[in-house]
Biopython code that builds the backbone (N, CA, C, O; Angstrom):
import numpy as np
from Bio.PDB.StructureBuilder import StructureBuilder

atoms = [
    (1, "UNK", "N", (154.575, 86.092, 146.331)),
    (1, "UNK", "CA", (153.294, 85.423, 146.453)),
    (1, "UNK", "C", (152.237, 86.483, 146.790)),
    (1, "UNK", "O", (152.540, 87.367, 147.592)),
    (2, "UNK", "N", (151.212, 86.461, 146.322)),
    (2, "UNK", "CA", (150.107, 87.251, 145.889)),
    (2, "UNK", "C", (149.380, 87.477, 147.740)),
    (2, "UNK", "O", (149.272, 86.473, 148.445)),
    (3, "UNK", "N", (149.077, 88.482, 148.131)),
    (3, "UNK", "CA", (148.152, 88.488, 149.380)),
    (3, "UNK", "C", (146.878, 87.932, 149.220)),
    (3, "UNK", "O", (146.202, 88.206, 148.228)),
    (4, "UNK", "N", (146.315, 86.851, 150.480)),
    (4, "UNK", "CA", (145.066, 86.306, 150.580)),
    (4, "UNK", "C", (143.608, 87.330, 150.626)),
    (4, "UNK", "O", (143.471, 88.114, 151.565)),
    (5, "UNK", "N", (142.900, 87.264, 149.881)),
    (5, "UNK", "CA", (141.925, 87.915, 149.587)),
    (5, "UNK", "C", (141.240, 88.055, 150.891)),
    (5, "UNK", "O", (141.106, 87.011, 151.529)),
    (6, "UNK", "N", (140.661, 89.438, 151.544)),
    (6, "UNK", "CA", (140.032, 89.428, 152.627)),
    (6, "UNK", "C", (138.152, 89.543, 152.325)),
    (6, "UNK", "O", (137.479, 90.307, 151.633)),
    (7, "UNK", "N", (137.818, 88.437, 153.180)),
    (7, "UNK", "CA", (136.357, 88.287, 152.934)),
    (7, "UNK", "C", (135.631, 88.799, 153.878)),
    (7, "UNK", "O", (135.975, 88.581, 155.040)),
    (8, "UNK", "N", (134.369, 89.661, 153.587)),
    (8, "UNK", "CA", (133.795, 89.721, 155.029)),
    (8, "UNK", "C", (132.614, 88.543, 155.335)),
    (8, "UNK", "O", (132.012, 87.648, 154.742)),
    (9, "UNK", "N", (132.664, 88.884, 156.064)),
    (9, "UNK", "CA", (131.257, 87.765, 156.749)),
    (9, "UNK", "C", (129.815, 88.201, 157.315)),
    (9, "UNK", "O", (129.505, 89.082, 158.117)),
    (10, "UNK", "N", (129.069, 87.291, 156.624)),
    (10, "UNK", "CA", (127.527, 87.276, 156.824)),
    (10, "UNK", "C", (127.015, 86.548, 157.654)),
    (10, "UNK", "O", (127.664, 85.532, 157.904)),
    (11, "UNK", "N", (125.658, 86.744, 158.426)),
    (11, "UNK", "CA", (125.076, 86.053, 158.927)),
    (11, "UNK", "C", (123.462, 85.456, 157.759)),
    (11, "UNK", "O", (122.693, 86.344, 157.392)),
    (12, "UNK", "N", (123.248, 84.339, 157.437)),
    (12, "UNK", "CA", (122.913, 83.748, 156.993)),
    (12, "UNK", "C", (121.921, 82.723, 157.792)),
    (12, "UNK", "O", (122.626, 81.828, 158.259)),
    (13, "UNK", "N", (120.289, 82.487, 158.183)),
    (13, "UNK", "CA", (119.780, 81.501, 158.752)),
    (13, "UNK", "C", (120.625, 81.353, 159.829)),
    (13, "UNK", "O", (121.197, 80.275, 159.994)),
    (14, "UNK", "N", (120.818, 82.427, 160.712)),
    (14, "UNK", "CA", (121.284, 82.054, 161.989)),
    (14, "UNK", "C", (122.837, 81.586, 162.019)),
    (14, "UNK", "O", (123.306, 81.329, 163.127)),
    (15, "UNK", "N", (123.772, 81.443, 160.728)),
    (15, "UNK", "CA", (124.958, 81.253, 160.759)),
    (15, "UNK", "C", (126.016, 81.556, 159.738)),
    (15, "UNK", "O", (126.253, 81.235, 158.574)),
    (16, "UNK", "N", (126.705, 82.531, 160.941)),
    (16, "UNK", "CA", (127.696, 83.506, 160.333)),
    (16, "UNK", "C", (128.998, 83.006, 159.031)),
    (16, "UNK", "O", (128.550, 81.879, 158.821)),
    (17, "UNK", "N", (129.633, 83.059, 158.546)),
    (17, "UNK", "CA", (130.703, 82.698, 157.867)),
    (17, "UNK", "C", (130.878, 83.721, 156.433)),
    (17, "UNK", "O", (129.994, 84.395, 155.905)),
    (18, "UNK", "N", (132.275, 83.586, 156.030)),
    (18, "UNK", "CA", (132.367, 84.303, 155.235)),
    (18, "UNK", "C", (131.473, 84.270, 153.556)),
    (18, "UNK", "O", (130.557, 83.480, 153.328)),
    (19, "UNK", "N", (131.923, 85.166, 152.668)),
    (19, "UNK", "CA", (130.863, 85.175, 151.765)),
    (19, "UNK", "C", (131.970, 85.730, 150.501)),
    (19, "UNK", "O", (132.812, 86.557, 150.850)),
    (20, "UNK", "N", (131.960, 85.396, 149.447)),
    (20, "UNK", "CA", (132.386, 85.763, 148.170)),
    (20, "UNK", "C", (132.054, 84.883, 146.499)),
    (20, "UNK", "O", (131.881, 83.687, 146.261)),
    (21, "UNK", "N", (132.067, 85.812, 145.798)),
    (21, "UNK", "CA", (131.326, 85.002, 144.839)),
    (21, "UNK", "C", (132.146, 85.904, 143.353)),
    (21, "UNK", "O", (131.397, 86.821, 143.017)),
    (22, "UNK", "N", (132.929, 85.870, 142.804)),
    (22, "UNK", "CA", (134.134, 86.460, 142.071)),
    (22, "UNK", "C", (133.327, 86.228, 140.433)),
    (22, "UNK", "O", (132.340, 85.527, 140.213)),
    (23, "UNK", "N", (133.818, 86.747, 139.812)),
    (23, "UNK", "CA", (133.405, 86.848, 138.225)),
    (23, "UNK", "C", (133.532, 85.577, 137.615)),
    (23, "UNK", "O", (134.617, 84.995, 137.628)),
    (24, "UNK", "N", (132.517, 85.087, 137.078)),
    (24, "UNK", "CA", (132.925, 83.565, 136.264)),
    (24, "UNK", "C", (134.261, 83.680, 135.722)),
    (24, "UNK", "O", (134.799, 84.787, 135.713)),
    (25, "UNK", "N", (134.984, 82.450, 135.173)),
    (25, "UNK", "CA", (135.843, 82.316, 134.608)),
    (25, "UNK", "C", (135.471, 82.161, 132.947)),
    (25, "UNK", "O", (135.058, 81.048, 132.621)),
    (26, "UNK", "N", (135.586, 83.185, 131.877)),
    (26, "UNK", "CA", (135.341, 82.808, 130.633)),
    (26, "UNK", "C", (136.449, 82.604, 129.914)),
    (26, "UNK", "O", (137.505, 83.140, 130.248)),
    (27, "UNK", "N", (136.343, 81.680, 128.663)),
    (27, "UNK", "CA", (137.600, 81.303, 127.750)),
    (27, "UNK", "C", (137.052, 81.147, 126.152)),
    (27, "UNK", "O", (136.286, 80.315, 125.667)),
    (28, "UNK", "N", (137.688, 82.171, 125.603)),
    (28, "UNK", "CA", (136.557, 81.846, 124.211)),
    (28, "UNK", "C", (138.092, 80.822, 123.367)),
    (28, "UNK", "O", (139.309, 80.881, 123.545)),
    (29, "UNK", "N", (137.170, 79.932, 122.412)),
    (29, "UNK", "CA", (138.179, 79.114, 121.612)),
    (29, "UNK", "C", (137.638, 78.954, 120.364)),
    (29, "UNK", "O", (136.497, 78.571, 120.620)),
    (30, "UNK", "N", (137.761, 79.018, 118.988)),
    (30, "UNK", "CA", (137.275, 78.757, 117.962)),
    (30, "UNK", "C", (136.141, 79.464, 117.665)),
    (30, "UNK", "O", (135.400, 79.013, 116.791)),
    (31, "UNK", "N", (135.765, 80.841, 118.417)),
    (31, "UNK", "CA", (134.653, 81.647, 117.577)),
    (31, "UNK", "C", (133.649, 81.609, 119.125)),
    (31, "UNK", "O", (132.792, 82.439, 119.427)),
    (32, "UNK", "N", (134.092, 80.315, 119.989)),
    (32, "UNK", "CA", (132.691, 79.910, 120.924)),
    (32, "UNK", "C", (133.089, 80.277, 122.161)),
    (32, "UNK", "O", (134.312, 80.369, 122.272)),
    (33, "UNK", "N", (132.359, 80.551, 123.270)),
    (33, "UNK", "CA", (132.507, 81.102, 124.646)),
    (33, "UNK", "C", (132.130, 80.110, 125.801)),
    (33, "UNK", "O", (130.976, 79.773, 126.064)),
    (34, "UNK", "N", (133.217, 79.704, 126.429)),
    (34, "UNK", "CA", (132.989, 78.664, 127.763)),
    (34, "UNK", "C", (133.134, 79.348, 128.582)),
    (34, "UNK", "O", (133.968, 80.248, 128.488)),
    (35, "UNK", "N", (132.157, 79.125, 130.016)),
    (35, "UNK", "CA", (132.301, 79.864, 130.992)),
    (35, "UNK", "C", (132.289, 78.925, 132.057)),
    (35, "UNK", "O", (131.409, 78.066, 132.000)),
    (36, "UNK", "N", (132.929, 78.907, 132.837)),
    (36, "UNK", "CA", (133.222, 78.261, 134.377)),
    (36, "UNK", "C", (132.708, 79.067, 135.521)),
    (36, "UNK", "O", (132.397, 80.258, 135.497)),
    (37, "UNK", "N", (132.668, 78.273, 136.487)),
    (37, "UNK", "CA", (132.205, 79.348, 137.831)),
    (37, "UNK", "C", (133.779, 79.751, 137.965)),
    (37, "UNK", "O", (134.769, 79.302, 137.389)),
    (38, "UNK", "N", (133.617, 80.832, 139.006)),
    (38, "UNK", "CA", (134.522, 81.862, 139.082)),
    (38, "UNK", "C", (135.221, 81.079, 140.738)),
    (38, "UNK", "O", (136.402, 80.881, 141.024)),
    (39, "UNK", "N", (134.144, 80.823, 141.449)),
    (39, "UNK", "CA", (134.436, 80.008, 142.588)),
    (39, "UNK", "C", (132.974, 80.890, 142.804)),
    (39, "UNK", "O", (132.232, 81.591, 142.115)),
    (40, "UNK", "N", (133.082, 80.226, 144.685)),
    (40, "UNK", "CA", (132.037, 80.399, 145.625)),
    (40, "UNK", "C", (132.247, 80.097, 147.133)),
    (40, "UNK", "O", (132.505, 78.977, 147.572)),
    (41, "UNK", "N", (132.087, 81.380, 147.980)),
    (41, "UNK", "CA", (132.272, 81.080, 149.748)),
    (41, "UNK", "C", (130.968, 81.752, 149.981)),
    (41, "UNK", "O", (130.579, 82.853, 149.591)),
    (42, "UNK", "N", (130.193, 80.562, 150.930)),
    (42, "UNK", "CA", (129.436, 81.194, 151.774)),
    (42, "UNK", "C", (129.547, 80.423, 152.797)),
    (42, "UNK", "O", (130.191, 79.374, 152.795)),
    (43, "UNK", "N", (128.807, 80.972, 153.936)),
    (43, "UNK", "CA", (128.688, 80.351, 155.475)),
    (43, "UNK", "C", (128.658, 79.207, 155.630)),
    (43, "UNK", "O", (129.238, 78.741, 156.612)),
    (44, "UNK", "N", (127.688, 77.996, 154.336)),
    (44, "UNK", "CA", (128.259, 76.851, 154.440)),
    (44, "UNK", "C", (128.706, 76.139, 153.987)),
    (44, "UNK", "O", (129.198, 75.101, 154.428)),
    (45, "UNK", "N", (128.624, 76.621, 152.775)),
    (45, "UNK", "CA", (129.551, 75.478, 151.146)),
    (45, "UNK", "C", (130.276, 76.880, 150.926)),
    (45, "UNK", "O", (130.242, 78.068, 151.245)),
    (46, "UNK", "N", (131.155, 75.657, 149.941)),
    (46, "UNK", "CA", (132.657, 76.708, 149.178)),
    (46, "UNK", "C", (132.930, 75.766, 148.146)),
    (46, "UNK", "O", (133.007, 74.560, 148.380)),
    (47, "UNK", "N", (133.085, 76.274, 146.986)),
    (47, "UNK", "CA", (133.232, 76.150, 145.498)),
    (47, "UNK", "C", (134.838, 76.688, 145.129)),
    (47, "UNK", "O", (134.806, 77.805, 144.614)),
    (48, "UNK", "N", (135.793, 76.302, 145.237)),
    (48, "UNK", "CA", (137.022, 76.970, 144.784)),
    (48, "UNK", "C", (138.267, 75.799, 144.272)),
    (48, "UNK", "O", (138.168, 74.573, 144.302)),
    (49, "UNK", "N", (139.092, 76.382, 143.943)),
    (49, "UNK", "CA", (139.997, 75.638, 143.035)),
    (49, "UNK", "C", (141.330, 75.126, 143.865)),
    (49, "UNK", "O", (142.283, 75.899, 143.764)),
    (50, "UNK", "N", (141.532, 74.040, 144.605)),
    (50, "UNK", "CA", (142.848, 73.364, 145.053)),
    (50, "UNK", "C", (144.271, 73.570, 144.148)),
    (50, "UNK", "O", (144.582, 72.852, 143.197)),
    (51, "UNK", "N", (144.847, 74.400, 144.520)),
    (51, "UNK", "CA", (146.442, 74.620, 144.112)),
    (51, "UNK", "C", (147.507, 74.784, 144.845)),
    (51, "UNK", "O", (147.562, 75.332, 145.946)),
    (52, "UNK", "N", (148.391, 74.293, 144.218)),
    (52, "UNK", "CA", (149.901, 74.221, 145.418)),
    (52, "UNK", "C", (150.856, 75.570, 144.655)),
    (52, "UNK", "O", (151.364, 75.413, 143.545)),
    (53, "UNK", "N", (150.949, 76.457, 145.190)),
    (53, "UNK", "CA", (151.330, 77.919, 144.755)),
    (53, "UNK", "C", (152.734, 77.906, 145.643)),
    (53, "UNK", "O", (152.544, 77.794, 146.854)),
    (54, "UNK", "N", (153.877, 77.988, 145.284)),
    (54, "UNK", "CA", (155.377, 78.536, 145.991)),
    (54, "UNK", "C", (155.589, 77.161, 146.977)),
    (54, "UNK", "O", (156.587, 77.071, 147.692)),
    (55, "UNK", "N", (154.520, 76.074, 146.938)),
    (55, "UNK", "CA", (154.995, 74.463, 147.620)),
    (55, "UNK", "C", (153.550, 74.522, 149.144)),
    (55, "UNK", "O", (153.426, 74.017, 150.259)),
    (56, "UNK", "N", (152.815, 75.379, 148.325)),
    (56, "UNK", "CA", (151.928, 75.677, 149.494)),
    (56, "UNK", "C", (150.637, 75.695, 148.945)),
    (56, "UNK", "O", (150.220, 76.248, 147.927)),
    (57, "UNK", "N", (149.794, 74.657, 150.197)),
    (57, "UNK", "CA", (148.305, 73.595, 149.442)),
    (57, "UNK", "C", (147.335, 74.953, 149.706)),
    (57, "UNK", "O", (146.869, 74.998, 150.845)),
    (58, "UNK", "N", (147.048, 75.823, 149.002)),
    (58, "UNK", "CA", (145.460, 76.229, 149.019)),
    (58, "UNK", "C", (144.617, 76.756, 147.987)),
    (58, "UNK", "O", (144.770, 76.467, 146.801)),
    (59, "UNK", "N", (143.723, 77.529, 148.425)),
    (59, "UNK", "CA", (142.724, 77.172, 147.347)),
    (59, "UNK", "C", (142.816, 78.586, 147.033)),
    (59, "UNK", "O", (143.244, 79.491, 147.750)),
    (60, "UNK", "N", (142.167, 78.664, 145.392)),
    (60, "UNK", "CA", (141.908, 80.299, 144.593)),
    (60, "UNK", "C", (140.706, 80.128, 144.022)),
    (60, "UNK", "O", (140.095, 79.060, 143.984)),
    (61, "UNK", "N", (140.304, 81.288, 143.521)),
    (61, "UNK", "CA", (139.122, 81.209, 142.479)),
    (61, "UNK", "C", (139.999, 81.295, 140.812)),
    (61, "UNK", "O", (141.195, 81.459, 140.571)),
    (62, "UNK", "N", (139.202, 81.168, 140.184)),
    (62, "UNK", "CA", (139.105, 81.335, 138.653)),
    (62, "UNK", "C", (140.433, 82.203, 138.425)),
    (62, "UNK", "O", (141.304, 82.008, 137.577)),
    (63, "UNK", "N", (140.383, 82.992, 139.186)),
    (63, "UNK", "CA", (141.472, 84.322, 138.344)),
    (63, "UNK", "C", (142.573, 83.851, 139.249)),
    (63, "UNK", "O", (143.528, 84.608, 139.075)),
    (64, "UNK", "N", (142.881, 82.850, 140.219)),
    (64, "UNK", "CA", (144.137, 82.636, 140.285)),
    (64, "UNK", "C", (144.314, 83.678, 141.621)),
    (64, "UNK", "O", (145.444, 84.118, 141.834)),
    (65, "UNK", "N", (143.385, 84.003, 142.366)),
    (65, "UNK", "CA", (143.135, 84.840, 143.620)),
    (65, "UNK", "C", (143.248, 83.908, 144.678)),
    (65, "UNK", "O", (142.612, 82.866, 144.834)),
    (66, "UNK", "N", (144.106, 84.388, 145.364)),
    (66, "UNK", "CA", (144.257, 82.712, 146.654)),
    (66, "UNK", "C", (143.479, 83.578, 147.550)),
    (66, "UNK", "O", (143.423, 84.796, 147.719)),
    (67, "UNK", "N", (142.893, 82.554, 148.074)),
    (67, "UNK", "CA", (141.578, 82.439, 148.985)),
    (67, "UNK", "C", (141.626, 82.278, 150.487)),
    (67, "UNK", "O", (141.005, 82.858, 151.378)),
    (68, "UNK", "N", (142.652, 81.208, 150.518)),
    (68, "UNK", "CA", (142.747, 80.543, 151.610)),
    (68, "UNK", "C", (143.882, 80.013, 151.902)),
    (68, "UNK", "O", (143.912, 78.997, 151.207)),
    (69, "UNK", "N", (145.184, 80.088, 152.715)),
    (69, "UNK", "CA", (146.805, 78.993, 152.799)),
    (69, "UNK", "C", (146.493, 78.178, 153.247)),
    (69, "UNK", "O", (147.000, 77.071, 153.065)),
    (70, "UNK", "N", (145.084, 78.527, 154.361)),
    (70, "UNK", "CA", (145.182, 77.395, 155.560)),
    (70, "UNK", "C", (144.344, 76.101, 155.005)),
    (70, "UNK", "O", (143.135, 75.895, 155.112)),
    (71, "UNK", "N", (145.290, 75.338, 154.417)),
    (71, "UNK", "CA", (144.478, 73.979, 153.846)),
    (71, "UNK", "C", (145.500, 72.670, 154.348)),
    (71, "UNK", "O", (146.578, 72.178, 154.013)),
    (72, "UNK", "N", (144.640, 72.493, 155.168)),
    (72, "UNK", "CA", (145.397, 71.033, 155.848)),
    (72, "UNK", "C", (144.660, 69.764, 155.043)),
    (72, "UNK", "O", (143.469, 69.696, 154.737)),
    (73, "UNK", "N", (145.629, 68.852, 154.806)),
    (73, "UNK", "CA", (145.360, 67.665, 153.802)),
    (73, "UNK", "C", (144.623, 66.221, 155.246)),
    (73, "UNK", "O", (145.430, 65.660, 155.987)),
    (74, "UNK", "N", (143.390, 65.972, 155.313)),
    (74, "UNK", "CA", (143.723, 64.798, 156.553)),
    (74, "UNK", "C", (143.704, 63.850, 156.026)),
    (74, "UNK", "O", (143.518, 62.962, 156.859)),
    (75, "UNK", "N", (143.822, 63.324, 154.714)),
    (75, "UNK", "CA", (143.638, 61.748, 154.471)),
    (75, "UNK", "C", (144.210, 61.826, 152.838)),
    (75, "UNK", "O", (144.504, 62.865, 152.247)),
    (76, "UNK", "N", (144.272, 60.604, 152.356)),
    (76, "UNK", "CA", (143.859, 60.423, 150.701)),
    (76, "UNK", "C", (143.736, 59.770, 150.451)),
    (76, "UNK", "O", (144.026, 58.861, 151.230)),
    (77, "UNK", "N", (143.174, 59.384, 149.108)),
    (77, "UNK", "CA", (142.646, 58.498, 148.572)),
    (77, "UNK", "C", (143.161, 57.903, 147.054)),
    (77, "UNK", "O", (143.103, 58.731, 146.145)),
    (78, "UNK", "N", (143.635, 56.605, 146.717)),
    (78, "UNK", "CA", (144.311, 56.702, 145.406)),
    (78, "UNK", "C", (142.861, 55.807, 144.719)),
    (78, "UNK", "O", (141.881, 55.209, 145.163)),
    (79, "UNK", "N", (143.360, 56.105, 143.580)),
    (79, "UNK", "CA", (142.256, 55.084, 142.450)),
    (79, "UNK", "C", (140.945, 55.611, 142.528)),
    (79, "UNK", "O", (139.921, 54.934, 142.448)),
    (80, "UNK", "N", (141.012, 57.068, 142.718)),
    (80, "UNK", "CA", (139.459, 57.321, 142.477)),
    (80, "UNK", "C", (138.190, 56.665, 141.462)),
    (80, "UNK", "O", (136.975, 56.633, 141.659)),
    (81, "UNK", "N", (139.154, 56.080, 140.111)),
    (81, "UNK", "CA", (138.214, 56.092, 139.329)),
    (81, "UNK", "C", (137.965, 56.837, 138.437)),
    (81, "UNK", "O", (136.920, 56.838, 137.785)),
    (82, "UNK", "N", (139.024, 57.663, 138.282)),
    (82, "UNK", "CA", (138.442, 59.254, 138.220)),
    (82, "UNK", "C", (139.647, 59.164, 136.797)),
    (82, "UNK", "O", (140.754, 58.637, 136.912)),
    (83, "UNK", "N", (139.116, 59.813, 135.482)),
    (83, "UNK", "CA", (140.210, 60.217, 134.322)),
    (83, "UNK", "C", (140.810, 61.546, 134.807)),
    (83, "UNK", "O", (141.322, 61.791, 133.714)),
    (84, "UNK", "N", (141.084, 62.363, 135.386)),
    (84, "UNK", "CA", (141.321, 63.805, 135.656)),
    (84, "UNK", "C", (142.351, 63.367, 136.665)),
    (84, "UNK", "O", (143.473, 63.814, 136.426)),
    (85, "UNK", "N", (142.243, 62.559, 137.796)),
    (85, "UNK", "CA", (143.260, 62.563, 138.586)),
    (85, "UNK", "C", (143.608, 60.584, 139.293)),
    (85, "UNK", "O", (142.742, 59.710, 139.329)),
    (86, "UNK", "N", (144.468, 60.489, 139.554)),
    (86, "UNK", "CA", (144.520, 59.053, 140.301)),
    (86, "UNK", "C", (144.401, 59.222, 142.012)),
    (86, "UNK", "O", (144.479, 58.216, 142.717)),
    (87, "UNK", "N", (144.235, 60.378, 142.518)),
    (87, "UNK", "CA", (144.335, 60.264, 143.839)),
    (87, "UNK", "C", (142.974, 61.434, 144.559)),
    (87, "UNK", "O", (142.590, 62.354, 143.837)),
    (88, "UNK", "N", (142.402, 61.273, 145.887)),
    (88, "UNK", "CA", (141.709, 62.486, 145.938)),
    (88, "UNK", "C", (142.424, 62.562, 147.438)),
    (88, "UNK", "O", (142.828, 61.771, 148.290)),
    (89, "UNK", "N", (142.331, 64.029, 147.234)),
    (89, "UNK", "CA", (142.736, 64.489, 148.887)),
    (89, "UNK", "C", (141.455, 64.409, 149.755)),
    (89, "UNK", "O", (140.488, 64.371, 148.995)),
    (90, "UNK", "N", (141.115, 64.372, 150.916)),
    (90, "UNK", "CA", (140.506, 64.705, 152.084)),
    (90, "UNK", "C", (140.796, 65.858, 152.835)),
    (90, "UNK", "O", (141.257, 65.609, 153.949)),
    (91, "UNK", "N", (140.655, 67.106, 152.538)),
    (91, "UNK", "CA", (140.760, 68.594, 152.995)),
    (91, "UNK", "C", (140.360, 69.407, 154.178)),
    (91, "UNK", "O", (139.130, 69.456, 154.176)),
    (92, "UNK", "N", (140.885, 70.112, 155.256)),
    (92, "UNK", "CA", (140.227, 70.950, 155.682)),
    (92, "UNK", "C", (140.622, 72.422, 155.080)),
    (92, "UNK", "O", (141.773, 72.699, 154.744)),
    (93, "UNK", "N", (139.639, 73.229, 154.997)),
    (93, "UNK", "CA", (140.000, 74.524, 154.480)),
    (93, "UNK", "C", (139.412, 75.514, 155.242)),
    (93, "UNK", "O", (138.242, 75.732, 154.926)),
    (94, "UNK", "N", (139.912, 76.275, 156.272)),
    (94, "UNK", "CA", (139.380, 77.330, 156.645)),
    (94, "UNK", "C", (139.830, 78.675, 156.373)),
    (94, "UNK", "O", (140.905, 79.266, 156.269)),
    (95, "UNK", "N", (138.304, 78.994, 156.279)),
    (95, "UNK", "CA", (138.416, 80.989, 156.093)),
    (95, "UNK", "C", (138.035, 81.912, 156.930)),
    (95, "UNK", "O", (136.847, 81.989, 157.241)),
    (96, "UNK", "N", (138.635, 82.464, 157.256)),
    (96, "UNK", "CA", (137.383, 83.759, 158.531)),
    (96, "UNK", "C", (137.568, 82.656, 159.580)),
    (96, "UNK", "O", (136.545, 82.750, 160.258)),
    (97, "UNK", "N", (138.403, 81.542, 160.147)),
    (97, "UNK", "CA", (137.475, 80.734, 161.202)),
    (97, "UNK", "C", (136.683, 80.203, 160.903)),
    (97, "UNK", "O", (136.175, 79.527, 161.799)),
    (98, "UNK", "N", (136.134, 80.129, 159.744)),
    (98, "UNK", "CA", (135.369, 78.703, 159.818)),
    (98, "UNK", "C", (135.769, 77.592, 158.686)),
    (98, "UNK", "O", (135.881, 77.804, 157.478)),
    (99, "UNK", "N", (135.926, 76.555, 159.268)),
    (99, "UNK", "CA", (136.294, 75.299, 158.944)),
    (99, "UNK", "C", (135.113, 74.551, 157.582)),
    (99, "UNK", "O", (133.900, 74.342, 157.583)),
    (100, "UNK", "N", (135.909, 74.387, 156.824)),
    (100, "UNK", "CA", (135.012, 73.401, 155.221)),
    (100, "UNK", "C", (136.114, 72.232, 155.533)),
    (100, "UNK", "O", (137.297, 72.221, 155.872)),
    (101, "UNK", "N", (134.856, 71.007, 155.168)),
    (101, "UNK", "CA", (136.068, 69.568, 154.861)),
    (101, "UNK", "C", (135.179, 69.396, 153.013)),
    (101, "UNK", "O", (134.087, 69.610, 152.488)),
    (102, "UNK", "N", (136.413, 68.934, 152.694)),
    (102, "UNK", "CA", (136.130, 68.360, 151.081)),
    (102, "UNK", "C", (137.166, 67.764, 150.204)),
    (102, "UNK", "O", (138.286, 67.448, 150.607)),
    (103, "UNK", "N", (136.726, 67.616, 148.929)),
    (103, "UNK", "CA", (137.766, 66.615, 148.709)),
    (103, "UNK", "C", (138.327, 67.194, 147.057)),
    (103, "UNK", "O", (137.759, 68.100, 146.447)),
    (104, "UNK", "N", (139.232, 66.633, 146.676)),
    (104, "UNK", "CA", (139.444, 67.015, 145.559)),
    (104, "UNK", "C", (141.383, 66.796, 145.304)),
    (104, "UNK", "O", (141.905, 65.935, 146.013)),
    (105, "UNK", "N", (142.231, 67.522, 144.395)),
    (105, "UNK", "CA", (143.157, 67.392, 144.229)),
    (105, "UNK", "C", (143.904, 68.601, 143.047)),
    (105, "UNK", "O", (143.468, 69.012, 141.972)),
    (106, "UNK", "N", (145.253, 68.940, 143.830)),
    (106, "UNK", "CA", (145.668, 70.103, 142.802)),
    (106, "UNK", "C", (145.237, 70.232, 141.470)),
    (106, "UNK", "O", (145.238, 69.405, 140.558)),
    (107, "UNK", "N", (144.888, 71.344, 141.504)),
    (107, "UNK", "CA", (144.640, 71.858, 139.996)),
    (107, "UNK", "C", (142.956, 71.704, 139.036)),
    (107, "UNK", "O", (142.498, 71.912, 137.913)),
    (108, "UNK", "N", (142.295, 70.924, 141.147)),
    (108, "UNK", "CA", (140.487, 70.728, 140.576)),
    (108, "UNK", "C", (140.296, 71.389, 141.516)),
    (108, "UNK", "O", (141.016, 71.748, 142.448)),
    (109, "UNK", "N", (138.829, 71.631, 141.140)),
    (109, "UNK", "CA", (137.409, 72.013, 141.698)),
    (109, "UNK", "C", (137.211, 71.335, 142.961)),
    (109, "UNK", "O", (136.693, 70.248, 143.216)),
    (110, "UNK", "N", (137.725, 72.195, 143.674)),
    (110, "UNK", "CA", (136.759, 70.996, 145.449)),
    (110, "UNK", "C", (135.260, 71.915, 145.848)),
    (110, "UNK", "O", (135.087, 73.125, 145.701)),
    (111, "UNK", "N", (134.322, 70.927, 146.369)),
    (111, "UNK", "CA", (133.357, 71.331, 146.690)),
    (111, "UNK", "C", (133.366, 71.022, 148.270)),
    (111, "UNK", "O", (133.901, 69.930, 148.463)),
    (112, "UNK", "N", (133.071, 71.452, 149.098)),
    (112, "UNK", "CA", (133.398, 71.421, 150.560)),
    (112, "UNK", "C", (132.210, 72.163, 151.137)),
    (112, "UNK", "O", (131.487, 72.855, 150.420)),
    (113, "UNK", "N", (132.011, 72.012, 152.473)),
    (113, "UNK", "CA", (131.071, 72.098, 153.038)),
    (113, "UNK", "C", (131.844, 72.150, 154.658)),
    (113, "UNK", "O", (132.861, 71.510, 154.923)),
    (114, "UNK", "N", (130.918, 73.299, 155.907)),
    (114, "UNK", "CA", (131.202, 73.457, 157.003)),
    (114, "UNK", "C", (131.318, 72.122, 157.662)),
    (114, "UNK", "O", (130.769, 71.072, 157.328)),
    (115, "UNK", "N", (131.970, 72.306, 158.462)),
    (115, "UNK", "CA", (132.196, 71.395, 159.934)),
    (115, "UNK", "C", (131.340, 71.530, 160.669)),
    (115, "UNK", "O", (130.730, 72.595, 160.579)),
    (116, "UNK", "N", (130.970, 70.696, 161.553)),
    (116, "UNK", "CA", (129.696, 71.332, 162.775)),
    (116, "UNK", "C", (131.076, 71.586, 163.858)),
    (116, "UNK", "O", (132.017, 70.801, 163.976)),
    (117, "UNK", "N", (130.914, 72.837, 164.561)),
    (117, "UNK", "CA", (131.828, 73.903, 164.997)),
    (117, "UNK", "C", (132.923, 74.732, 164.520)),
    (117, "UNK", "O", (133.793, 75.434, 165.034)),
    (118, "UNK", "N", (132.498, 74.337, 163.139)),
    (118, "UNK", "CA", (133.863, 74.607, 162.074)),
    (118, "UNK", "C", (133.604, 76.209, 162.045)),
    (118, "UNK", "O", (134.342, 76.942, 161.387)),
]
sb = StructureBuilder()
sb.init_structure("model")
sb.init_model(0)
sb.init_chain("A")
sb.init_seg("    ")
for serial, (resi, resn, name, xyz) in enumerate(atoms, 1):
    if name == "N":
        sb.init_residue(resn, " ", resi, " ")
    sb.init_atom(name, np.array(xyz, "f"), 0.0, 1.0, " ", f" {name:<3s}", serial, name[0])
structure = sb.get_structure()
């Protein structure tokens, strides 16, 4: 299993947390070029990809760079509504010490946001 990417940390409007922002994800198919975000950590939102890697919940960017192990699941949710998945998790994900809650489910895009003391 691949080592967790080390981030440093910024101070930002008075509040510190880590910071990374990785190369989009591109995929060309039929002549044409799609590009995805790559992910995104800053001090208070985080943009990254929910995966269960060796039976273990955390998150990577685009290239499959794990980010984070420490992803505790606190809730879920079935019947989102949703064509992509039938269930959503309720997440905490921390990096550097600081705590994101958000939601999402293996193999998507969670968008998450700090804790107040997170």
């Amino acid at each position: 299993m691949p080592e967790d990417l080390k981030l440093p940390n910024i101070t930002v409007d008075g509040v510190t947390g880590p910071v990374y922002n990785p190369p989009p994800g591109v995929v060309h198919h039929k002549g044409r070029e799609f590009t995805a975000g790559g992910g995104f950590v800053s001090p208070t939102y985080l943009f990254l990809y929910l995966e269960r890697i060796d039976g273990v919940l955390c998150v990577t960017d685009w290239h499959g760079n794990v980010v984070s192990r420490d992803v505790k699941v606190i809730g879920e949710r079935y019947d989102p509504r949703s064509y992509v998945t039938s269930r959503w998790l309720y997440v905490h994900i921390t990096i550097n010490g600081v705590t994101y809650s958000g939601m999402g489910d293996t193999g998507m895009y969670v968008k998450a946001r700090r804790i107040k003391g997170g």
